[in-house]
N, C-alpha and C positions, 0 to 999 in steps of 0.2 A: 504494500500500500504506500506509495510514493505521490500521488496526484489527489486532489479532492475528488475526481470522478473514481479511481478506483477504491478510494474511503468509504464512499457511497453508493460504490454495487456491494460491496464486502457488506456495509448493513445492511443489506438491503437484500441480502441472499436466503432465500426461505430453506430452513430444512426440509426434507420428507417429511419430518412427524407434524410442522403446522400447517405444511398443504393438507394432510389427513383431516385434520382437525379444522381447518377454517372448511374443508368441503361438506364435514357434518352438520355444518353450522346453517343456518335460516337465513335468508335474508342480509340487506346494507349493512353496513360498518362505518358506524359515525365516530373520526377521531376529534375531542374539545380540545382544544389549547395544539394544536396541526404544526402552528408556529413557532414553538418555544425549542430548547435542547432537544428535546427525544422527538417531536413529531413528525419531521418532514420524514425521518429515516423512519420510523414506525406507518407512516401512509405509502413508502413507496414500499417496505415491506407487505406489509397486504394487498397493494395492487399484485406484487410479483406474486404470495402466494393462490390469490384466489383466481389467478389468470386473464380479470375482466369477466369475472359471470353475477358480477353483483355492484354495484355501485359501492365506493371506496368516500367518505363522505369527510372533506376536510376541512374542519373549523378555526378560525381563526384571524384576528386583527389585521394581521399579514404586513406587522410593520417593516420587516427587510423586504427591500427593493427584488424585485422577481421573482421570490419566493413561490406567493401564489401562483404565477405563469408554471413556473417549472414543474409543481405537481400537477396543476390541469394539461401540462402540456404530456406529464406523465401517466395521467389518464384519471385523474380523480376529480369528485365533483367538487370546487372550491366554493365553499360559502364565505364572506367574507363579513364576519358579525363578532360583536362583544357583547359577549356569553355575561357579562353584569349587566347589560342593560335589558329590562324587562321585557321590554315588544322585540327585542332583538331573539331574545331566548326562545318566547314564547312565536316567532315565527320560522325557526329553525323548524327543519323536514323531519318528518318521523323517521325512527330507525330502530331494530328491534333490537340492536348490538352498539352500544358508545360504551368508548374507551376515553377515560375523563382524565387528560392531563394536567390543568388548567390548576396553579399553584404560586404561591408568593415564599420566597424563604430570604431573598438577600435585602438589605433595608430595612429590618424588622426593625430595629433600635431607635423610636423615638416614632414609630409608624405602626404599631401593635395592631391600634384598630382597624389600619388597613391588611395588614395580613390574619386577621380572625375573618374580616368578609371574606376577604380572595378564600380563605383554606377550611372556613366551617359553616361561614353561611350561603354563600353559592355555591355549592356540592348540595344542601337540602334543595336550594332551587331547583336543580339541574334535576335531581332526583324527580322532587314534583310532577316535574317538564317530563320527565320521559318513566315513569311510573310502571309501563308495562315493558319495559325493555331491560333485555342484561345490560348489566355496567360493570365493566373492570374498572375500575378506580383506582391511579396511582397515591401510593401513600409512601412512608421514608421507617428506616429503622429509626431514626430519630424518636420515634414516641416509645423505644426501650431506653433506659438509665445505663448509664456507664458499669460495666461489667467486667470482673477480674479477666484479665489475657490468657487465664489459666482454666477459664469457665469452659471454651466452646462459642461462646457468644450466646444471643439470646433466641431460643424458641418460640413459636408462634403461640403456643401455651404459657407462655412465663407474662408474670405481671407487667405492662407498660410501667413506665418512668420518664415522662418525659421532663427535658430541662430548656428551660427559656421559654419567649411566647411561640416562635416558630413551633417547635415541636409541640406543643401543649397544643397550638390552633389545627395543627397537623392529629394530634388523637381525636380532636373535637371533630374535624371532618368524616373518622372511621366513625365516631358516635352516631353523629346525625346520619350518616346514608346509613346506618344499620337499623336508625330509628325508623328510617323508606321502605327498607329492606322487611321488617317485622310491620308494619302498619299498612301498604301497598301490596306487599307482596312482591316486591321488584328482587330481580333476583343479583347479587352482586359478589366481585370476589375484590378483595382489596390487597396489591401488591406493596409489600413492604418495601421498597429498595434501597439499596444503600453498595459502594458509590459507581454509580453507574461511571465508564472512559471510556471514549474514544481517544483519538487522535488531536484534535482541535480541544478538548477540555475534559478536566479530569485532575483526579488525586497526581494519578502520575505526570501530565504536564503540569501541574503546578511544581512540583517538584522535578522537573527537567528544568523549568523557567528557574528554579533557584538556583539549580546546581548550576548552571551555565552562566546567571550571572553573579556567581560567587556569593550569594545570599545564604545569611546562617539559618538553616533549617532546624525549628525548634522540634527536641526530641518528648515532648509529656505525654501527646498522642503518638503511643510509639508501634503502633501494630493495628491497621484498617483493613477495612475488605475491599473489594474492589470486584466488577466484574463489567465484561466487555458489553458493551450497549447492543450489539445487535442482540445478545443470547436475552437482555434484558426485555424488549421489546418484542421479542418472540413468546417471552413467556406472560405477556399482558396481553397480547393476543388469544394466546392458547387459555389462558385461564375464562375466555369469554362462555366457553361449553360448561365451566365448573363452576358459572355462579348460581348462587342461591339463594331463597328467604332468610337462610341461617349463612350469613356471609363465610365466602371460600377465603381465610385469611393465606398470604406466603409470604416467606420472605423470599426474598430476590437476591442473590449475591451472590460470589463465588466462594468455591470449596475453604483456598490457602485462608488461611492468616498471614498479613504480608507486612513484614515488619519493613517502615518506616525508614530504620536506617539504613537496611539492607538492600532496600527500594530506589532509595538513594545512592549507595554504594556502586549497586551496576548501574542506572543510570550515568553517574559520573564515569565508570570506565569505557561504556559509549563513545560519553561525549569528549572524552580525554578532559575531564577535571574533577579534582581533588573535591568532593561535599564538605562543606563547613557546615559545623555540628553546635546548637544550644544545648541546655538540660539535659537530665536524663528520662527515658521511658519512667510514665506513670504506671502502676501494677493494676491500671484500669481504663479500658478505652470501652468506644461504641463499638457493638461488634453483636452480628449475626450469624445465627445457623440456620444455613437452607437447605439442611438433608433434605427435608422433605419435598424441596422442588428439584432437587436432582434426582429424587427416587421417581419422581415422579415423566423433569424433562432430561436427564441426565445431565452433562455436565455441561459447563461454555465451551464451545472448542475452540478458542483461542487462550494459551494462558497464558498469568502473569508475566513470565518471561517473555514469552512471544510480542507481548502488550509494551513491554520496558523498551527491549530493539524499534519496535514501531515508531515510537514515543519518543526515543532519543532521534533516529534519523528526521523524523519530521519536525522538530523543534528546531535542530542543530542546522535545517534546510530551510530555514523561515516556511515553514508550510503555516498557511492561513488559520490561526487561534480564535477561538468566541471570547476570549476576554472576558472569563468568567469563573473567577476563583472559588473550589470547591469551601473552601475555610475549614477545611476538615479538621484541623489543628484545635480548632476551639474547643473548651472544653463546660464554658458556661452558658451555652445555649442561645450568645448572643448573635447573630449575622445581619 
């Protein structure tokens, strides 16, 4: 992966098992929030999986310049609407499958109330809005509490904890669609993820952006998960067959534990430079176990390593970056 178009067939490559799975399935696929990180690569996967035998339905503001072109020119229906504004919502096309991107996390700090509407009260909207239809709903490990490095990470059974208002606005969203969920009947699965990279952003380019420009990367957050964005988006898809009244919770992430400074480490021998190092590892970070969606879609088939080589040549090549720092390093729920 050296060019942005072959970034973007690589996301955008269906396995066998979600063509299986999106051909069981009924009916349109409306993606909310089309134009943020994951959506353009999440619609042009569904066009690829489902061949063109259903209409691929993309939502969104479309504030980068030809975005919208590029997927209708890709073959999806674009709607061009803000999913907060009421008639705008309310005249969105019916669809019996939406996958609800649509989230606020960076700017929380002194904006609370506007990331409680964007992440707990427009999700009950949307829900309303589309009442008789699955909804995979993306949601973050973020509403689990920091966790011994020695745990495993957290299960989809273990108590939430979430810290800061991001995360806290982020459980109140699973709250309310589950409240849809149990009162409508709608049926829904809520994908935990956590940290989803590509190439252009990510744990790992953030941390190629420090190691290259000699910036001390602080070590407290010293072991994250990480997993490759297309296997993420495949499984927000795939889980549209598994929702239900009684919400299909997962987490989303890959298998390793990936320590931080070792992350760094090859990174720097890449890029031929030395990581400068802060503090030490805290004996607690945010961290997931998603046996149960590997048992279920098996594993990413890109891994870390593979992800680190990616990551250093396209950084090290000015390949084109979204400019959007994971802040994963934080530890007090601010962003």
């Amino acid at each position: 992966m050296r060019t942005t178009a072959e970034l973007e067939e690589r996301l955008a490559r269906p396995s066998a098992g979600l063509v299986s799975d999106l051909a069981g399935l009924d009916g349109d696929i409306m993606i909310l929030g089309a134009g943020g990180k994951l959506g353009p690569s999440l619609v042009r996967l569904a066009l690829n999986a489902t061949g063109g035998d259903r209409r691929i339905i993309a939502v969104s503001r479309f504030s980068e310049p030809g975005l919208a072109d590029g997927l209708q020119d890709a073959g999806a229906t674009v709607v061009r609407a803000d999913v907060a504004d009421e008639r705008a919502l309310r005249d969105l096309p019916d669809a019996p499958n939406v996958v609800f991107l649509v989230g606020a996390k960076f700017g929380t700090q002194g904006r609370e109330h506007a990331t409680w509407f964007t992440n707990a009260y427009l999700p009950g909207r949307v829900a309303d809005r589309f009442a008789g239809s699955r909804i995979a709903a993306l949601s973050t490990g973020n509403v689990y509490p920091l966790v011994p490095v020695t745990s495993g990470g957290s299960t989809e059974t273990d108590p939430t904890g979430p810290v800061g208002d991001y995360a806290m606005s982020c459980l109140g969203r699973e709250r309310v669609l589950t409240h849809f969920a149990e009162t409508n009947g709608t049926r829904l699965s809520l994908i935990r993820l956590n940290y989803a990279v590509e190439l252009r952003y990510g744990v790992l380019v953030d941390l190629a952006q420090k190691v290259l420009a000699g910036q001390s990367i602080d070590l407290a957050t010293g072991q994250v998960n990480v997993v490759w964005q297309g296997y993420a988006n495949e499984v927000a898809l795939r889980s549209l067959p598994l929702a239900d009244t009684s919400p299909y919770v997962l987490n989303v992430t890959g298998p390793e534990l990936l320590s931080v400074r070792q992350a760094a480490l090859a990174l720097g021998a890449e890029l031929g430079v030395e990581p400068v190092f802060s503090g030490e590892e805290a004996p607690t970070a945010l961290l997931s176990n998603a046996s149960k969606c590997h048992r279920r879609f098996g594993y990413p088939d890109i891994t870390p390593q593979e992800l680190i080589e990616h990551t250093a040549r396209w950084v090290a090549g000015g390949g084109p970056l979204l400019g959007k720092p994971t802040k994963f390093e934080r530890r007090d729920g601010r962003f």
